[in-house]
C-alpha positions as CSV (number, residue, x, y, z in Angstrom):
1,X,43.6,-25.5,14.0
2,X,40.5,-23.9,12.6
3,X,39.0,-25.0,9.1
4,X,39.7,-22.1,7.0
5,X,37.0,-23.2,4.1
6,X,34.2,-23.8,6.7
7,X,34.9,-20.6,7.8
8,X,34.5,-18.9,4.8
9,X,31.3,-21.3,3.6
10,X,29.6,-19.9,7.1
11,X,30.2,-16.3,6.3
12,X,29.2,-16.8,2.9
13,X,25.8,-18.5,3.8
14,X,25.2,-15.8,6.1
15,X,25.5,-13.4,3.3
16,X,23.2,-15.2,1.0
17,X,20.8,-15.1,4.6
18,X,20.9,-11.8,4.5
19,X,20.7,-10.8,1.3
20,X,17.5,-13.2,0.7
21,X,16.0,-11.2,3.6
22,X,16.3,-8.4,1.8
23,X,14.8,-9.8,-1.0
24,X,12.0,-10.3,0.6
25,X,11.8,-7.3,2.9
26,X,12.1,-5.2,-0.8
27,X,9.2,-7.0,-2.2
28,X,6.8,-6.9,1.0
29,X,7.5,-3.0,0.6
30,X,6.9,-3.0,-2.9
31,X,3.7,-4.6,-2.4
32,X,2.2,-2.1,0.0
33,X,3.6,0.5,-1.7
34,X,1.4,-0.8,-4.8
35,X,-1.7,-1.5,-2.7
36,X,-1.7,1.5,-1.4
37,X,-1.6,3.4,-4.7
38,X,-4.3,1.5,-5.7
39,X,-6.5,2.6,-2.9
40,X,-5.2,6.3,-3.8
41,X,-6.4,5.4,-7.3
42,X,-9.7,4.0,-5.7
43,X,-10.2,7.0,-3.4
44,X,-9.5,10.0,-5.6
45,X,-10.8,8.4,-8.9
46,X,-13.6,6.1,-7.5
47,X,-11.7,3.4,-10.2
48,X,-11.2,-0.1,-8.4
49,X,-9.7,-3.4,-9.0
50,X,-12.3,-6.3,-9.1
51,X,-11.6,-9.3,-7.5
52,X,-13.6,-11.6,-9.8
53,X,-11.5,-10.4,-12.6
54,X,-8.0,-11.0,-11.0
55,X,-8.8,-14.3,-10.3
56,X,-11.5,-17.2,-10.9
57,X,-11.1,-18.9,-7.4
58,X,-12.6,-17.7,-4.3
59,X,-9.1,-18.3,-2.4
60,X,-7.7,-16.1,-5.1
61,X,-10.8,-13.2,-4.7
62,X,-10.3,-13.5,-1.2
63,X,-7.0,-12.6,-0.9
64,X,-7.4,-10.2,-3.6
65,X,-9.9,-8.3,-1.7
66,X,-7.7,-8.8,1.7
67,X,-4.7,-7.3,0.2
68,X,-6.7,-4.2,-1.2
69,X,-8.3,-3.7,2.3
70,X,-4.6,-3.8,3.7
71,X,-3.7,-1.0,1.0
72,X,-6.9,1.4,2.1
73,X,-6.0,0.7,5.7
74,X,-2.5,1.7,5.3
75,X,-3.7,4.8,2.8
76,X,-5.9,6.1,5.9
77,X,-3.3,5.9,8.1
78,X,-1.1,7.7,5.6
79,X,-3.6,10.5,5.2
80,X,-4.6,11.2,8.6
81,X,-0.7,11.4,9.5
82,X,-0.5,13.7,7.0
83,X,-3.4,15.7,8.4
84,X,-1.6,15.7,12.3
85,X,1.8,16.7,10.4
86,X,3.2,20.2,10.7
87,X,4.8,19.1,7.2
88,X,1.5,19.0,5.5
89,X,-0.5,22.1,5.2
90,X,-4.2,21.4,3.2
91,X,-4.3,23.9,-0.3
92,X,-7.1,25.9,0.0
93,X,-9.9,26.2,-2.7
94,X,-9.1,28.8,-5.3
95,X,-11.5,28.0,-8.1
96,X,-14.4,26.1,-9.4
97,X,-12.3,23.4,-10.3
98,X,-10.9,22.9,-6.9
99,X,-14.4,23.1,-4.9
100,X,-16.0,20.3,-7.5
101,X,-12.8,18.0,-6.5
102,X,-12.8,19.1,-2.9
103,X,-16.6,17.7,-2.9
104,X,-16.0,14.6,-4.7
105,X,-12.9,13.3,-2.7
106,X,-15.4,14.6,0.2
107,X,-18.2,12.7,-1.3
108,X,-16.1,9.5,-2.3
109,X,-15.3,9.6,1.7
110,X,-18.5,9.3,3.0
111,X,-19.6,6.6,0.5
112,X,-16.6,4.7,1.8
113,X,-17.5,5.1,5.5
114,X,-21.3,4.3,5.1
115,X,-20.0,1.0,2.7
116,X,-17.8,-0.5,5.4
């Protein structure tokens, strides 16, 4: 005969399994999701987190400053996928307005090559 409750306790820790994985698989999404909009915000705005701010430690800065590297990895990856995509077609400049911004994200660009 089987044991109808351990049966059901089995199935019902494999559910709880499962839906703690997806806990956590939601959360490490969330978190790159939010790291790389911070590198946006640090690439198009030149505005960054500090490190020394976040946290008084150096484990904490360290970490800190790994997890924003992760975010402007995964943001370059983003945008030169972008730029390969049939999807994604550049505006072109129209104005005044869009030249100065067309320079400064070009400008931002090479500071952040030259700084790495």
């Amino acid at each position: 005969m089987f044991n109808v409750s351990a049966i059901g306790i089995e199935s019902t820790q494999r559910i709880t399994n499962r839906r703690q994985l997806g806990k956590i698989f939601h959360y490490t999404v969330d978190l790159v999701l939010i790291s790389i909009i911070l590198a946006a915000l640090r690439k198009n705005t030149g505005l960054s987190l500090t490190a020394s701010d976040l946290s008084s430690s150096n484990d904490g800065q360290t970490y800190i400053k790994k997890y924003l590297g992760f975010g402007e990895y995964s943001y370059n990856l983003l945008v030169s996928f972008a730029r390969r995509s049939r999807w994604f077609k550049q505006r072109p400049i129209r104005d005044t307005n869009d030249l100065r911004d067309r320079i400064k994200q070009e400008v931002n660009g090479f500071i952040d090559d030259t700084s790495k």
